[in-house]
Residue, then its C-alpha position, 0 to 999 in steps of 0.5 A: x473486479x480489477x484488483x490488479x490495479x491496487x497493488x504496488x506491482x503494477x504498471x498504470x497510466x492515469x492520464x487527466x489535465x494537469x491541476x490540483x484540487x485541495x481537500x480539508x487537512x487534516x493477538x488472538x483471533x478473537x479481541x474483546x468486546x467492543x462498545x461501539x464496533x457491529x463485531x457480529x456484522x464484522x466477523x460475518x464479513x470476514x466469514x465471507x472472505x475466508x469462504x471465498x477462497x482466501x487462504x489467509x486474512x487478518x482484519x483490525x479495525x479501530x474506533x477512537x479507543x476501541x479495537x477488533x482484530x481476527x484472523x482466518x485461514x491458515x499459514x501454509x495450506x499445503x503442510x500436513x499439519x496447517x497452523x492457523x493465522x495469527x492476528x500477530x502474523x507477519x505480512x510484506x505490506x507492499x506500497x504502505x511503505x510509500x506512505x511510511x517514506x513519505x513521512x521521512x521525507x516530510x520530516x526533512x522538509x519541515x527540517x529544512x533540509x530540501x523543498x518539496x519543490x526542489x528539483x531532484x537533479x539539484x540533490x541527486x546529479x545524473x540519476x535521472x537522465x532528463x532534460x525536463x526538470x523532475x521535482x520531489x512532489x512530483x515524485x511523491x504523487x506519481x506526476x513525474x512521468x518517470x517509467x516503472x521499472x517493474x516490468x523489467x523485473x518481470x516482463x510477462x505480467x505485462x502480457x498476463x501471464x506469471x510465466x517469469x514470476x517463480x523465477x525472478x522471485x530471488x532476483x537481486x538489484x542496486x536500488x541504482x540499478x532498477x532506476x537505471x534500468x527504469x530510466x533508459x526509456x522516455x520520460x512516460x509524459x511531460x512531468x505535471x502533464x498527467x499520473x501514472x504510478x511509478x515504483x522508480x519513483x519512490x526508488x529514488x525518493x529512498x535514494x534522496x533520503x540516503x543523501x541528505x541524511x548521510x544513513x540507510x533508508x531503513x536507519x531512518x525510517x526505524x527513527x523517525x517512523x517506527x519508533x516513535x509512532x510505537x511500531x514494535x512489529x514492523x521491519x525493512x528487510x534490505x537483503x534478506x528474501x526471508x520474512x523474519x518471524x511468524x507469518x502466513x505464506x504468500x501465494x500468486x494466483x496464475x492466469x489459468x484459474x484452478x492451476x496452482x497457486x505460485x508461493x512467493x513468500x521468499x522474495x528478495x526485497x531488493x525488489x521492493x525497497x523504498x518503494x514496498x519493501x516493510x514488513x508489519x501487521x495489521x495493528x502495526x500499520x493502523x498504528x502508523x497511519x493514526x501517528x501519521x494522521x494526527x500530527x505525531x509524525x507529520x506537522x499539520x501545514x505538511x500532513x496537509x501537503x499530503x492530503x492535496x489530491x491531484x486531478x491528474x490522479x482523478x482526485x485520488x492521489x495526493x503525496x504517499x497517500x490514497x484517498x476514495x470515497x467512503x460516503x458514511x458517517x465514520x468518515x468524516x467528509x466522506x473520504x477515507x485516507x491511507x494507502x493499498x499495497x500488494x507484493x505478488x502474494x501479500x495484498x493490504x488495504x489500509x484507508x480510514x478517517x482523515x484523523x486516524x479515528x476510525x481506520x481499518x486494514x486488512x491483509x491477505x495473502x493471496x494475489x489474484x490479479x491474473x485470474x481475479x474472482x468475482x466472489x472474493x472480490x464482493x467479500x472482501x468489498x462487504x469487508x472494508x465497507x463493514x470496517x469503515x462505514x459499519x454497513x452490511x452490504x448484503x441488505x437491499x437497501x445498501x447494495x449498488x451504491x456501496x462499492x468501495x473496493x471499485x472506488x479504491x480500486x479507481x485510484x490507481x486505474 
């Protein structure tokens, strides 16, 4: 399992020719009962991930009108009196956040206010320091070549180790100051040439958005996405570490399994900020992509824009969008659509049908890309495929060829 590849934190280089392939466009732990979701199969599934070792987990899966939701674990295993995850409890959602500027950002598009082949220098003068011009799309998809600025903030996961992670966990930056930072180095390849997935990137798509609509990123994203699309538990904390409402801990796992894990719950967002900083649920977020999806957010001719996948990404990336194999009938044509985010603790996983019918997002508030387990990583596998496809992968018949967790675990890798 190689689950460090999912989240928003890590460095990747994905290096493929350079083209584009076009894909079709586009509460309590318990919820009632569901006519057309397998909840016994689901609630074993989830079973599975909470006996693996998962400290805290909440699952929703939606199917047109019906909707299942459950929780397990416990909010903060160390207290002397633990009180158990909530369905409703609050989780730093890492690279959906992607998804959600994505929105904004095509929302200006369809307002005529930029291009998404617009060079960024022509809005942002001086902020990359390029000779070679860098353009919004390919800031979006990861193809602009700009490095990431995430192993400055923590230099040691670089080599493996979580030596600097308590430490710089309450670290402050200027958004400018993380893509200075970010941008003294070369530009990582020739922009278009190849993908490699980039948190500066998004950084300056935030600083975009702050220039052409004269207002903060979290003032626009409140309009234009969590308003509308009826988000009523999601939030983009500028400043405050704190998360601001119930909601289970967040815990990094260390390179030497068996040690402590690290409690990263407190974690400045400066951080994060447009490329990861939103905190929601897991029924808020299968909200947001259903909006997404369906045109309520995003017009069909742009939606469609986001949708085109890139042979750079191995046809896995398109604008703000993951997209893996899901070869089952719940999906139709056979990829599910949506996006992975981590925060060195709180990981997601939010990917269904292209239009919004069938989704599933799961959170989990354990991070272990540095000590990463086989058994946890086969349960929450059984997870999303359960959730998407309706599949038990422990029956014989189905094992080997339902791997989704490697499928999307491919996208970034």
């Amino acid at each position: 399992m190689r689950r460090q590849l999912l989240i928003f934190l890590t460095v990747v280089a994905s290096l493929l020719p350079a083209a584009l392939v076009a894909v079709p466009a586009v509460s309590a732990a318990r919820a009632p009962d569901t006519a057309d979701l397998d909840t016994a199969l689901l609630e074993r599934a989830l079973d599975a991930v909470d006996a693996a070792g998962m400290p805290g987990v909440v699952v929703e899966v939606r199917d047109g009108d019906e909707r299942w939701t459950s929780a397990r674990g416990e909010r903060d295993p160390s207290a002397s009196s633990p009180e158990a995850v909530e369905t409703t409890d609050l989780f730093r959602v890492g690279s959906v956040t992607k998804s959600m500027v994505t929105t904004v950002l095509l929302q200006l598009v369809d307002e005529g206010r930029l291009g998404l082949d617009d060079p960024v220098a022509g809005h942002l003068p001086g902020v990359l320091p390029y000779k070679e011009p860098i353009t919004v799309r390919q800031l979006l998809g990861h193809t602009s070549g700009v490095p990431d600025y995430f192993v400055d903030v923590y230099p040691s996961l670089a080599r493996r180790s979580a030596d600097d992670v308590e430490r710089n966990l309450l670290r402050y930056y200027r958004p400018e100051q993380l893509v200075g930072i970010a941008t003294q180095r070369p530009l990582d390849f020739a922009p278009d040439q190849y993908y490699s997935y980039s948190n500066t990137g998004y950084y300056v798509i935030g600083l975009l958005i702050e220039e052409i609509t004269g207002n903060a990123i979290e003032d626009e994203l409140a309009r234009r996405v969590f308003e509308p699309a009826g988000l009523t538990d999601t939030s983009f904390p500028r400043f405050s570490p704190v998360i601001d409402g119930e909601h289970a801990n967040a815990y990094y796992a260390t390179e030497h399994p068996g040690e402590p894990h690290i409690d990263t719950t407190r974690l400045s967002p400066t951080q994060l900020w447009a490329a990861g900083a939103v905190v929601s649920t897991s029924t808020d977020i299968n909200t947001f992509f259903r909006a997404m999806f369906d045109g309520t957010l995003v017009p069909a001719e742009l939606l469609a824009e986001a949708f085109e996948l890139t042979t750079q990404s191995r046809g896995t990336y398109g604008l703000g969008i993951q997209a893996a194999p899901a070869e089952c009938p719940e999906i139709a044509g056979g990829i599910a659509y949506g996006h992975t985010g981590g925060t060195l603790g709180h990981t997601t996983y939010s990917f269904g049908s292209p239009d919004g019918s069938r989704h599933l997002t799961v959170t989990l508030t354990l991070d272990d890309q540095l000590a990463p387990s086989e058994e946890l990583g086969a349960a929450l596998n059984g997870m999303l495929v359960a959730g998407l496809c309706g599949i038990d992968v422990t029956e014989t018949r189905v094992t080997g060829r339902m791997d989704l967790l490697g499928r999307i675990e491919t996208v970034l890798g």
